[in-house]
C-alpha positions in Angstrom: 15.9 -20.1 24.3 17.0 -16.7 26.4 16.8 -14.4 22.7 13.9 -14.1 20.8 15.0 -14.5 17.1 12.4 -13.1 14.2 13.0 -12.3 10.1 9.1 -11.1 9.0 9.5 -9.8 5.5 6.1 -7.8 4.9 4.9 -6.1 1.5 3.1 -3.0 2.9 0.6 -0.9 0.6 -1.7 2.4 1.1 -3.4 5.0 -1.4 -3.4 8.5 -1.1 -6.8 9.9 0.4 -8.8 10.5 -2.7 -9.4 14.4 -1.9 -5.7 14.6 -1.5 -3.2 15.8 -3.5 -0.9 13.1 -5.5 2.6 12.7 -5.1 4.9 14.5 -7.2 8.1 12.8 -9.7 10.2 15.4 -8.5 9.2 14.8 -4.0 9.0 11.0 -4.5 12.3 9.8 -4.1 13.1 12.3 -1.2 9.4 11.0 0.7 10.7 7.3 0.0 14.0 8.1 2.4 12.4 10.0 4.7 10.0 6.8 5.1 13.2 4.8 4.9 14.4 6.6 8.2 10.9 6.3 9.6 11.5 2.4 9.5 14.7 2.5 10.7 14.1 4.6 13.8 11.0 1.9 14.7 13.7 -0.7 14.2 12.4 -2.2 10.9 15.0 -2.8 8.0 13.8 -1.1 4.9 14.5 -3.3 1.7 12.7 -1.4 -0.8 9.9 2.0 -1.2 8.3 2.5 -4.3 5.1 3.8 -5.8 3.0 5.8 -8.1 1.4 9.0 -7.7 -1.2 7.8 -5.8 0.3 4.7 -3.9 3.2 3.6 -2.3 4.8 0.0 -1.3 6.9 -0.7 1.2 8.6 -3.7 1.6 11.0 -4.2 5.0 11.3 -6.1 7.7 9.2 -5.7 10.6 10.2 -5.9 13.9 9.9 -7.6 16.5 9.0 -4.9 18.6 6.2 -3.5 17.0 2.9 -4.6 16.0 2.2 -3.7 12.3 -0.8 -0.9 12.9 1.7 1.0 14.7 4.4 0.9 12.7 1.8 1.7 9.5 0.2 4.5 11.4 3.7 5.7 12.3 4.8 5.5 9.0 1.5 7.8 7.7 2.2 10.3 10.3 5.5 11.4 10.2 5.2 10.9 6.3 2.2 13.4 5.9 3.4 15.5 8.4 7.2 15.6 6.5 5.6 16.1 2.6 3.4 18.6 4.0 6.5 20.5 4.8 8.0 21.2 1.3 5.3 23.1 -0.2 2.1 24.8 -0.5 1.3 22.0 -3.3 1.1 19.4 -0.4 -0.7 22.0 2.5 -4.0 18.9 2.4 -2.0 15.4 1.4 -3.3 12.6 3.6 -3.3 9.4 2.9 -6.4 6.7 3.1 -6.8 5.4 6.4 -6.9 1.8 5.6 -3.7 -0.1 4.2 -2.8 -3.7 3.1 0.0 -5.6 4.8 0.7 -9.3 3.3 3.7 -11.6 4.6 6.4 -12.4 1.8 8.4 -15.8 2.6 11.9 -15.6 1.9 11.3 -17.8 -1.5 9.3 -14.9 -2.5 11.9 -11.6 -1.7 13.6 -11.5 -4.8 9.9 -11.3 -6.8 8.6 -9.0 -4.1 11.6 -6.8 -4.6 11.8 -6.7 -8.2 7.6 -6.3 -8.4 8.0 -2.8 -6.2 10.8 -2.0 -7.7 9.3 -2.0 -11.4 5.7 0.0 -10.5 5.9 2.2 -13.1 6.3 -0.5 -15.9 3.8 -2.7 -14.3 1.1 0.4 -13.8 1.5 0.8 -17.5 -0.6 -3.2 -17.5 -2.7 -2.6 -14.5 -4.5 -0.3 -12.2 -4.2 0.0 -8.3 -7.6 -1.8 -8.2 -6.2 -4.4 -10.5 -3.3 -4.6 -8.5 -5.7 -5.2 -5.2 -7.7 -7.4 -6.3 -4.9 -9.2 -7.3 -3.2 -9.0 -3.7 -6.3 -10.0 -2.5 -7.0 -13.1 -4.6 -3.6 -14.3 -3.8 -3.7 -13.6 -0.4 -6.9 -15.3 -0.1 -8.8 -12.6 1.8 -12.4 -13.4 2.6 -14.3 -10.6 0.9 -17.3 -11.9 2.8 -17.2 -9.9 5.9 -18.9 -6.7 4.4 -15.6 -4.9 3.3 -16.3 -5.4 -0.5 -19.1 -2.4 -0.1 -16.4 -0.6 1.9 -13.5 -1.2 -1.2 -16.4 0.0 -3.9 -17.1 3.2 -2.2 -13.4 4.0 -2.1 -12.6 2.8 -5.4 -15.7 5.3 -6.7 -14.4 7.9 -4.8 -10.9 8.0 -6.3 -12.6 7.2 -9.6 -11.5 3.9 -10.2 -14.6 2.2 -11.6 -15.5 5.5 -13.6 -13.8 3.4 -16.6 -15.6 0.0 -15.8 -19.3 -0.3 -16.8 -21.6 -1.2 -14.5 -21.8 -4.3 -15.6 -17.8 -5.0 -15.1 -18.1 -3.5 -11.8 -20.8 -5.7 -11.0 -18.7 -8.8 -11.6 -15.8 -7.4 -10.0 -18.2 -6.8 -6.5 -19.7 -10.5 -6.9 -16.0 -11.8 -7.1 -14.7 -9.9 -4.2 -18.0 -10.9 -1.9 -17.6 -14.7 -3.1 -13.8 -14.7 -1.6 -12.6 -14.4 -5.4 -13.0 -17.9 -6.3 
């Protein structure tokens, strides 16, 4: 075959750095079009940006040309660079430095699309944690490698088990670091 021929629909997700500043109402839809033009310019078709406050899904379609760390580390750039640009509020917005990235087959776009586009309903059900866990379960991500300690600490540090007792957490840890069976 003299072309090479690719359609890899991918469900992107990242949290803001929990020392950070959230994302305002007001900035959102102007930060999810300037990531919109981020994806174009590396050549992958934006289908849909959403988010919360203090998370953001992309789902588009990557390209051919680029592996996904670069296009996610592009993306976080130019994106914390650009938001730091329209006030003083935003002067120490990062975002975390890990991300997830999951495949979506074509039987699944429609779901995928309506899922992001419907965050702030489905936030009002469950938390980003909830929501990762959940990625992860489905996703079937071995939890055995050491990165359940890793996804604790940073769930701590942006307070997201201050609301679980210890004893929930404690469950939650043993699921992730038994692959979530």
């Amino acid at each position: 075959m003299a072309q090479s021929l690719s359609q890899l629909f991918v469900h992107i997700t990242f949290h803001v750095k929990s020392t950070s500043c959230q994302i305002k109402d007001e900035d959102s839809q102007s930060l999810y079009a300037y990531i919109g033009s981020i994806l174009n310019d590396l050549e992958s078709k934006p289908i849909i940006i959403n988010g919360m406050p203090d998370h953001i899904h992309i789902f588009c379609s990557l390209s051919k040309n680029i592996a996904a760390a670069k296009l996610i580390e592009d993306v976080k750039r130019h994106s914390s660079r650009w938001i730091k640009q329209l006030s003083d509020y935003y002067k120490n917005f990062s975002w975390q430095s890990g991300y997830g990235i999951f495949s979506v087959s074509p039987s699944l776009y429609d779901k995928t699309f309506n899922y992001i586009q419907n965050q702030k309903n489905h936030h009002k059900k469950a938390s980003f944690k909830e929501e990762l866990l959940l990625f992860l379960k489905q996703y079937n991500i071995d939890m055995t490698s050491g990165i359940c300690g890793q996804i604790e600490l940073r769930f701590q540090r942006a307070n997201y088990t201050s609301a679980c007792n210890p004893t929930c957490r404690a469950l939650i840890l043993r699921a992730l670091c038994v692959g979530l069976s």
